[in-house]
C-alpha positions in Angstrom: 57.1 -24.5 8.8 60.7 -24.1 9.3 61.8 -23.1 12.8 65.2 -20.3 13.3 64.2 -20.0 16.9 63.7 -16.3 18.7 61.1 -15.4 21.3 58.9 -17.7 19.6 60.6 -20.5 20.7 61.7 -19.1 24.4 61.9 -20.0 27.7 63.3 -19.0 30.8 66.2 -21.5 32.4 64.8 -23.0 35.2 66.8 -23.5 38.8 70.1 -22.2 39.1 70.1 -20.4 35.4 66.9 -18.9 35.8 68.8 -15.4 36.2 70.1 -16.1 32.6 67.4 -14.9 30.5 64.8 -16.9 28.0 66.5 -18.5 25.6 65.2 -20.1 22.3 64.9 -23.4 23.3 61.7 -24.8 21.8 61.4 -27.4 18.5 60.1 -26.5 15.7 57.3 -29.5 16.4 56.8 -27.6 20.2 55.5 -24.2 18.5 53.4 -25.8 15.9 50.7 -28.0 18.4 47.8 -27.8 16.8 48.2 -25.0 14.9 47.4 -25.7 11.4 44.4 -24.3 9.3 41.4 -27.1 9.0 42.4 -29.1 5.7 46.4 -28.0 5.5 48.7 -30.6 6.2 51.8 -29.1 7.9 55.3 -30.0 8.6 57.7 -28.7 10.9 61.3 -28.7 10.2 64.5 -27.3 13.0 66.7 -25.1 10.8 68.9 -23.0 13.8 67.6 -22.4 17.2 69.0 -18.8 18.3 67.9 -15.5 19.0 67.9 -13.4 16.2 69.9 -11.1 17.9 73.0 -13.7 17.0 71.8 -14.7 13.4 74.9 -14.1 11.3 75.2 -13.6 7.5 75.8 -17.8 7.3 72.3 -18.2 9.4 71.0 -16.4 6.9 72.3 -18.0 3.9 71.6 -21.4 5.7 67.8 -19.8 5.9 67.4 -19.4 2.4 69.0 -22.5 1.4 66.1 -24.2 3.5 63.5 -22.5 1.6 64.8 -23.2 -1.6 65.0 -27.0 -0.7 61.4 -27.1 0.2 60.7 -25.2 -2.6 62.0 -27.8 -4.8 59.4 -30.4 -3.3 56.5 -29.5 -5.6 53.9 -30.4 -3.3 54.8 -28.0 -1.2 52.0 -24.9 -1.4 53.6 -22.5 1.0 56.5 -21.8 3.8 56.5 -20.3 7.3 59.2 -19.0 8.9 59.8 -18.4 12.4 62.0 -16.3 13.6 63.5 -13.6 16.1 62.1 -10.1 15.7 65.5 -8.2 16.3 66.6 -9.2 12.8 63.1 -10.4 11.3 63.6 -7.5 8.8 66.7 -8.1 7.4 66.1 -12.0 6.4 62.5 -11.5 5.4 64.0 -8.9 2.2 67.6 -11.5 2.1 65.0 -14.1 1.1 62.1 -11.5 -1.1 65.2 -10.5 -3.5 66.2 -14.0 -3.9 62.6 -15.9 -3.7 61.5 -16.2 -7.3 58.7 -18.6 -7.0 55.0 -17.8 -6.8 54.6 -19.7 -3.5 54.4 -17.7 -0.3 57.1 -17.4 2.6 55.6 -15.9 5.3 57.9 -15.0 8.2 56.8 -15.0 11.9 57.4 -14.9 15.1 56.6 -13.3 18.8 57.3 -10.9 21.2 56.8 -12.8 24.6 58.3 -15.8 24.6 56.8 -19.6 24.8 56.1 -19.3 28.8 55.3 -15.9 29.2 51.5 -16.2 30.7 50.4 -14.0 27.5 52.3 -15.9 24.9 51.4 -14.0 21.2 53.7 -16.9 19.2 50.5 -19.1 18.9 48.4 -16.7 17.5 50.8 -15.2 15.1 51.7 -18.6 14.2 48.5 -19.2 13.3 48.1 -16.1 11.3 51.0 -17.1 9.4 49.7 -20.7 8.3 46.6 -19.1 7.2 48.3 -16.8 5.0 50.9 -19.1 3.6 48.2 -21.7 3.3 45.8 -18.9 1.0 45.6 -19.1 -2.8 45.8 -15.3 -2.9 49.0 -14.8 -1.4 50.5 -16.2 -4.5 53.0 -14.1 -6.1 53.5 -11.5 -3.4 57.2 -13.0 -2.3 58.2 -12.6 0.7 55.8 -11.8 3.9 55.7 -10.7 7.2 52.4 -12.1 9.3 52.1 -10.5 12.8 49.9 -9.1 15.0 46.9 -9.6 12.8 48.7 -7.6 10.0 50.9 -8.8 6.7 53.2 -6.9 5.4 55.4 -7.0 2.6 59.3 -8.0 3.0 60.6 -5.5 1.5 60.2 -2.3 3.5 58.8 -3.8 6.9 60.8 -2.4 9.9 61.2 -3.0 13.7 59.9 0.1 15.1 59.1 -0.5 18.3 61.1 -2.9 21.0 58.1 -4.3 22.9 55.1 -3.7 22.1 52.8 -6.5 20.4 52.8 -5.2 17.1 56.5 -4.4 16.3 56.4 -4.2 12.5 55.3 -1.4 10.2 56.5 -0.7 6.5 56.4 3.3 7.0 56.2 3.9 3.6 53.5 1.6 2.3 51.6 0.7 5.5 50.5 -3.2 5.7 48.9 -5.2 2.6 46.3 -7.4 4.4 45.6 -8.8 7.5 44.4 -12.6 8.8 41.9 -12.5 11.3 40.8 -15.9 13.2 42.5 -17.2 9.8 40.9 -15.1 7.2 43.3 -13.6 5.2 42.5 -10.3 3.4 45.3 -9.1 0.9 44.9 -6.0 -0.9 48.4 -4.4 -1.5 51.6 -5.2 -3.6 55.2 -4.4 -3.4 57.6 -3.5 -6.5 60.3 -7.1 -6.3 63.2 -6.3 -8.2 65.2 -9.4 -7.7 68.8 -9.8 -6.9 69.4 -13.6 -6.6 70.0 -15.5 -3.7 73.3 -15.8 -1.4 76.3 -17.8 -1.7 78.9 -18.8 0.6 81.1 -15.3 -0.7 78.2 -14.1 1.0 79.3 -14.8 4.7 82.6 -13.4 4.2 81.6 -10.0 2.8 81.7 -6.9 5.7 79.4 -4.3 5.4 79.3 -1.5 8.1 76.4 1.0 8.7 78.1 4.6 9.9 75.9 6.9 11.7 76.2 10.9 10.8 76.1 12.9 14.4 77.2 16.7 14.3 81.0 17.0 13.7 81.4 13.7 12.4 84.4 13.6 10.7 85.7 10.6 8.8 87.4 8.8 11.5 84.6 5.8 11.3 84.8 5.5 7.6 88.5 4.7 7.2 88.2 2.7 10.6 85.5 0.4 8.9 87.6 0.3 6.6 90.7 -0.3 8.2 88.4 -3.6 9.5 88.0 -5.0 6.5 84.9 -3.4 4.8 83.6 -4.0 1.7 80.9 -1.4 1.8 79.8 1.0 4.1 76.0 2.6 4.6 76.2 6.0 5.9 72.9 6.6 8.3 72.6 10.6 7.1 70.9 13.2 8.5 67.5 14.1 7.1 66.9 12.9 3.3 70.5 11.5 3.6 72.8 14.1 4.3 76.1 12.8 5.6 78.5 16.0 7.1 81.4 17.5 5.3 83.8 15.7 6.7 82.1 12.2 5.9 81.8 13.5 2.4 85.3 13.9 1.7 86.3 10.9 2.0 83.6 9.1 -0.3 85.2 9.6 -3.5 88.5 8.1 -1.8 86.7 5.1 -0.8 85.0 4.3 -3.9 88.8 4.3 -5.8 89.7 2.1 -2.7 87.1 -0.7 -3.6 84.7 0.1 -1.0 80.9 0.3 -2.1 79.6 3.5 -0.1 75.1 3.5 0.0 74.1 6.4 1.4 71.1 6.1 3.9 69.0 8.2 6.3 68.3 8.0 10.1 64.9 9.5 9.6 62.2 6.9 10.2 60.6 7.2 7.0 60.9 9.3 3.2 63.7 8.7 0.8 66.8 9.5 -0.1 67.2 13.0 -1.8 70.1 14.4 -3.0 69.1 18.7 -2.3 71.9 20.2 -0.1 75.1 21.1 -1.5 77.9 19.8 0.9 75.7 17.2 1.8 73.9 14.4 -0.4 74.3 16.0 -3.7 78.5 16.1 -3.0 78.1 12.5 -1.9 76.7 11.1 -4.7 78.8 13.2 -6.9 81.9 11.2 -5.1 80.2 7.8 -6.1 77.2 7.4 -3.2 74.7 5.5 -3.9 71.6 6.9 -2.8 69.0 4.0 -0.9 65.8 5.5 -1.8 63.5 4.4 0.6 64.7 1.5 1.9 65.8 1.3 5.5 69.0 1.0 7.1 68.9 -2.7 7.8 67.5 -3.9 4.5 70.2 -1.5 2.1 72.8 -2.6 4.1 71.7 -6.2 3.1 71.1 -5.1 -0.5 74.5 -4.0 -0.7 76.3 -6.9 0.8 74.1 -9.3 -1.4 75.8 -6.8 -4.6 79.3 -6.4 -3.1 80.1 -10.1 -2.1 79.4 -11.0 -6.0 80.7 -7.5 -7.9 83.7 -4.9 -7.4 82.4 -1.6 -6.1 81.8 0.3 -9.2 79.5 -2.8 -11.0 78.0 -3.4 -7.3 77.4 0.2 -6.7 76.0 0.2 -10.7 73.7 -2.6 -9.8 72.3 -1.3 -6.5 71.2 2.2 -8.2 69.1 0.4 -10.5 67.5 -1.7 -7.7 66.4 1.0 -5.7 64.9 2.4 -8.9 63.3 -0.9 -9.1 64.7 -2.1 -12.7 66.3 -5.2 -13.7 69.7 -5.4 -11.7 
């Protein structure tokens, strides 16, 4: 079990602090108690201690690096991650397009934190060990165990702030669930692989630019101007960006900038249909996301651009969305 930290592992600052907020602030041996399945031996191992909300693209890296070393142990049968929910999504799909071994990793975590009077992080702790800890979740990558659902990596989303069951994948719904640790999987995910990070990875920017009516391209060339190595443009409808964003796509793309063209809709991919819209921006060099979400293309496409110049990156992240070798 390796601990990130997150609501899981929050607390409210007692006296003079206690206006400050909860705070990860729990170890990783804290959360797991008595937690484990009957007949699983489990270890718990402090990797950060932060909200997710301040995981950079170095927590993440350092993340995967810690899976990978306990990967190399071989009598090691499974991984659980815990970790913040703000950015849950993001390093669960960092770590399923770089996690080529059969074994499980199972991220977790909680939405009221360690001293709230109706904790959830024990329970979906719990969950979590069960699932890591079954033989059938084998060869499934990278999964998300919370509130009595599992879910693939790739495609789960955030989709509400609060409530206890925060996660969806809109397109494929959950694979399984664990209930009073019985684990039922039933559904798989396409995994295209893309490798895991390096340290090129921390450096590269990668700016997500939101469509709103009149949007010219004043953000684009200001990301940009910031030092951006790719930019995903959150479109209107199946990805339609406005005029004025489209113009300057085909400028970009001669610039060196990877431009992955998204949509703000919560769910459905990608399309290229309206003139002046999608089709002109993947004419100018776009790459279309298909159906994955904001967070996780934007991840894709950092992944691709920190180790490729834009036209093999952008070359390499059409043919992951289509789900072929990249």
């Amino acid at each position: 079990m390796l601990a990130t930290g997150g609501t899981i592992a929050s607390r409210a600052a007692a006296g003079a602090e206690a206006s400050a907020g909860a705070v990860a602030r729990d170890a990783a041996a804290d959360l797991l108690a008595d937690l484990a399945p009957a007949g699983v031996e489990v270890e718990a191992v402090d990797v950060l201690r932060r909200n997710s909300f301040a995981i950079t693209p170095a927590d993440q890296r350092t993340i995967a690096e810690a899976v990978r070393a306990q990967l190399d142990r071989p009598e090691v049968d499974g991984i659980v991650v815990t970790h913040g929910t703000d950015t849950l999504e993001e390093t669960a799909f960092l770590l399923d397009i770089a996690h080529d071994d059969p074994r499980p990793v199972v991220f977790t975590g909680a939405q009221r934190a360690a001293d709230h009077p109706d904790a959830d992080g024990p329970a979906n702790l719990a969950g979590a060990l069960a699932v890591a800890a079954a033989p059938t979740a084998r060869g499934r990558g990278v999964l998300v165990a919370f509130g009595g659902a599992v879910l693939a990596g790739r495609g789960v989303r955030k989709v509400h702030t609060l409530a206890p069951q925060p996660f969806a994948d809109p397109e494929a719904g959950p694979i399984g669930t664990v209930t009073s640790g019985t684990v039922d999987l039933w559904g798989r995910r396409d995994r295209p692989l893309l490798g895991p990070p390096d340290e090129r990875y921390d450096a590269t920017v990668v700016e997500i630019v939101s469509a709103f009516p009149g949007a010219g391209d004043g953000q684009l060339r200001s990301a940009v101007d910031r030092g951006a190595h790719a930019i995903v443009i959150a479109g209107f409808g199946a990805g339609n960006p406005t005029p004025g964003m489209t113009g300057a796509i085909a400028e970009l793309f001669e610039a060196g900038v990877l431009v992955a063209l998204g949509t703000r809709v919560a769910a459905g991919p990608v399309a290229a249909i309206y003139g002046g819209g999608a089709v002109d921006a993947v004419a100018a060099g776009a790459v279309p996301l298909g159906t994955l979400g904001l967070s996780q293309g934007r991840v894709a496409a950092a992944l691709l651009r920190s180790r490729h110049p834009a036209p093999e990156a952008a070359r390499r992240l059409a043919a992951f969305v289509a789900g072929g070798a990249s």
